[in-house]
Z-matrix of the N, CA and C atoms (Angstrom, degrees):
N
C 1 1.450
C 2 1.535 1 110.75
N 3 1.339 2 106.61 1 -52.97
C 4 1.718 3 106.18 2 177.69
C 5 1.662 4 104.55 3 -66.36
N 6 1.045 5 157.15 4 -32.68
C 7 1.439 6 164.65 5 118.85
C 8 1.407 7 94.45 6 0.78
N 9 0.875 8 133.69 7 -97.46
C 10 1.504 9 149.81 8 175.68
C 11 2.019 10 117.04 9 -17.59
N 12 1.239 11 89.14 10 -57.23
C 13 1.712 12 122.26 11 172.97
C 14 1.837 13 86.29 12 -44.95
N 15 1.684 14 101.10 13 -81.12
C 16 1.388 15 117.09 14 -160.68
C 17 2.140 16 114.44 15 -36.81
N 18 1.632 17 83.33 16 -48.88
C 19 1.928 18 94.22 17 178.19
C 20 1.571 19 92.84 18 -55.98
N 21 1.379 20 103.23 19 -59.68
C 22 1.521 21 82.03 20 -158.61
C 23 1.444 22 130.95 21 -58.27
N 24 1.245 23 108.03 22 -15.06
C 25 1.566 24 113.93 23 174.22
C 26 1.631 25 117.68 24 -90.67
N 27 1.452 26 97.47 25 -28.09
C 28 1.477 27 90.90 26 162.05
C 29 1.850 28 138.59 27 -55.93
N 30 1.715 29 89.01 28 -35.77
C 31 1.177 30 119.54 29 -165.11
C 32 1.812 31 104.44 30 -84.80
N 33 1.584 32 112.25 31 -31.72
C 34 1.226 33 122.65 32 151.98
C 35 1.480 34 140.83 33 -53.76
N 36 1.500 35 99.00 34 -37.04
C 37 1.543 36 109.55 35 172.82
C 38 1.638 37 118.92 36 -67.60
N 39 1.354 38 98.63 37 -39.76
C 40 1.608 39 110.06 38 -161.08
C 41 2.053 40 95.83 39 -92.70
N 42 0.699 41 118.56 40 -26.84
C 43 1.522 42 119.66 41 150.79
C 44 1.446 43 118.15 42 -67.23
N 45 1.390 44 141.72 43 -37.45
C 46 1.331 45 148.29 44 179.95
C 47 1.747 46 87.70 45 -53.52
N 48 1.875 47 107.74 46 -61.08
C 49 1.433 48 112.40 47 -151.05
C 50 1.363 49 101.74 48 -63.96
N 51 1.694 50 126.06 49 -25.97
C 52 1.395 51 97.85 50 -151.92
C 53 1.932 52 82.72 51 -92.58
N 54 1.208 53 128.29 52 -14.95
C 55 1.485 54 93.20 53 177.94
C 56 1.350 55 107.52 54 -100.03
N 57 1.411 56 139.46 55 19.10
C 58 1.100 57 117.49 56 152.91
C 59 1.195 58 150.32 57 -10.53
N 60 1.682 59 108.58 58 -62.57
C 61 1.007 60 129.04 59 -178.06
C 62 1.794 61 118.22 60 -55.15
N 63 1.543 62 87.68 61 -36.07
C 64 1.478 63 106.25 62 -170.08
C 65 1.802 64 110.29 63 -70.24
N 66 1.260 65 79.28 64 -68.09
C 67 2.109 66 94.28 65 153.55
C 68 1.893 67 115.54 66 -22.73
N 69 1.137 68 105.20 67 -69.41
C 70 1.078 69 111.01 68 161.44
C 71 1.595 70 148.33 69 -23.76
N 72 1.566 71 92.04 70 -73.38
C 73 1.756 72 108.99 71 149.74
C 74 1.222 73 123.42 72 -42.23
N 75 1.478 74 112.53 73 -78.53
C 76 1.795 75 134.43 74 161.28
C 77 1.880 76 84.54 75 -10.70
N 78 1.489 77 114.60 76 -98.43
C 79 1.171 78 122.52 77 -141.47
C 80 1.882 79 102.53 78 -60.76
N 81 1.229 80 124.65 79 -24.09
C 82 1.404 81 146.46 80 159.61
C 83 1.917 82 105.99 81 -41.15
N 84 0.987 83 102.82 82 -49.01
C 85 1.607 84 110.57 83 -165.66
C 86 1.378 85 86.28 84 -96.01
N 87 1.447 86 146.04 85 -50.54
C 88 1.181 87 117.68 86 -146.64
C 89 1.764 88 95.38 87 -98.33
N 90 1.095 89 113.90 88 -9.28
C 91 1.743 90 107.83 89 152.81
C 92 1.791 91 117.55 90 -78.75
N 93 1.119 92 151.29 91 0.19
C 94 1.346 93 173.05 92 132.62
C 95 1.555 94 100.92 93 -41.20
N 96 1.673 95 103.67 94 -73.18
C 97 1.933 96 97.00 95 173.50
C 98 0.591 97 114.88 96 -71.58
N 99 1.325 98 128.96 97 -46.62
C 100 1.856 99 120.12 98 -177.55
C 101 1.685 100 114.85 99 -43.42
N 102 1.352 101 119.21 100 -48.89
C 103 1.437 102 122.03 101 174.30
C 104 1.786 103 105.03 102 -57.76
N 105 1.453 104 107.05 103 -52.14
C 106 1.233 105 94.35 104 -162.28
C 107 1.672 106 112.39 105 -71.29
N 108 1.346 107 123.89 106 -41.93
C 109 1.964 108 127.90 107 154.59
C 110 1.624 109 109.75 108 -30.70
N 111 1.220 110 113.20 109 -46.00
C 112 1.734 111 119.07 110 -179.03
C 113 1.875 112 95.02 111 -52.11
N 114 1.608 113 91.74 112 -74.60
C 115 1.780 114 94.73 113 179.98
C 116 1.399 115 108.17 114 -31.13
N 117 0.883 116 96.61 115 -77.33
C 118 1.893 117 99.93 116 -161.45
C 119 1.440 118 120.97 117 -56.23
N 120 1.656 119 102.29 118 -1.67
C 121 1.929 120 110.52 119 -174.91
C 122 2.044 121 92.36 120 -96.95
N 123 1.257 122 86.41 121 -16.61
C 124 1.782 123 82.12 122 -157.34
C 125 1.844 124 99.49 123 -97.01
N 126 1.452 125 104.10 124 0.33
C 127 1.444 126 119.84 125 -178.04
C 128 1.424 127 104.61 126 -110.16
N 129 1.270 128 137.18 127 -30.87
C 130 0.941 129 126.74 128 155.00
C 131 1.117 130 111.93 129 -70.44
N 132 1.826 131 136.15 130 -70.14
C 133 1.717 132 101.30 131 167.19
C 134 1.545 133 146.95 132 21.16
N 135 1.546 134 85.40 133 -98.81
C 136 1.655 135 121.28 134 156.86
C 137 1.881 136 101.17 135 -22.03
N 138 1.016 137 100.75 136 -81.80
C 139 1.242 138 115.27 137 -158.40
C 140 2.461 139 94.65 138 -65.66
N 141 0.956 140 106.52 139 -24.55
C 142 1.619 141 97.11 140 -173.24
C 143 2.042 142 89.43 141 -86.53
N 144 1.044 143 118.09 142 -23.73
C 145 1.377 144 115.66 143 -175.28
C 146 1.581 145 107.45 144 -70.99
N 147 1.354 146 121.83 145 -49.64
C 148 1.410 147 139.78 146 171.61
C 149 1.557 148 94.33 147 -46.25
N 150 1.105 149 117.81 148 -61.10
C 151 1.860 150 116.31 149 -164.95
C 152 1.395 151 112.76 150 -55.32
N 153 1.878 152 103.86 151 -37.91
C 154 1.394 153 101.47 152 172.46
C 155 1.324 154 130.30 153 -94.72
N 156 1.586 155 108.68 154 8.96
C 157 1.169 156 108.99 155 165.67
C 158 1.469 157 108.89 156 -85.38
N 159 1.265 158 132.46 157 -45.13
C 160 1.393 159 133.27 158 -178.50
C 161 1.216 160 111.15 159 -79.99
N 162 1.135 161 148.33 160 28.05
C 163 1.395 162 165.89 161 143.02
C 164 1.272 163 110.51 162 -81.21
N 165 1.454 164 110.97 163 -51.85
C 166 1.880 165 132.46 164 -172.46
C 167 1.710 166 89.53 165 -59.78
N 168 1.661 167 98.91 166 -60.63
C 169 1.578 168 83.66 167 -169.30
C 170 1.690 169 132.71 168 -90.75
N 171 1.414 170 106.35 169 0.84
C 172 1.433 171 98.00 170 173.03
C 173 1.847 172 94.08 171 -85.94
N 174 1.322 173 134.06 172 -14.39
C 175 1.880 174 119.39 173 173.88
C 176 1.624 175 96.75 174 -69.96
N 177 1.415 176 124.16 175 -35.16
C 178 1.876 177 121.98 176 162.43
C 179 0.964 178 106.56 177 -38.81
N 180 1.324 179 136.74 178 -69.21
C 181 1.392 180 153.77 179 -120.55
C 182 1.967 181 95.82 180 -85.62
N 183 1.124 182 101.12 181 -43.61
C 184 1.700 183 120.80 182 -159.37
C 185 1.336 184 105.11 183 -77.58
């Protein structure tokens, strides 16, 4: 059983290393969109708050 234990972690490590790299990228790109979806959620915001502010004030205005 401890024999067994040992392969498998051996056999785990050296598989971890070769996709590393890949791992890497993956988590590389999906921090890239994530920033850039944030931008564009916090710009649309922005921009739906503006609509209801100038909405708010031309029903003032009237």
């Amino acid at each position: 059983m401890a024999l067994e234990t040992l392969r498998h972690e051996f056999f785990d490590l050296i598989v971890s290393n070769a996709i590393r790299p890949y791992m890497n990228l993956v988590n590389a790109l999906l921090s890239v969109i994530g920033e850039s979806a944030y931008e564009n959620k916090e710009e649309t915001v922005e921009s739906l708050l503006l609509l209801c502010q100038s909405t708010a004030n031309e029903h003032l205005a009237s």
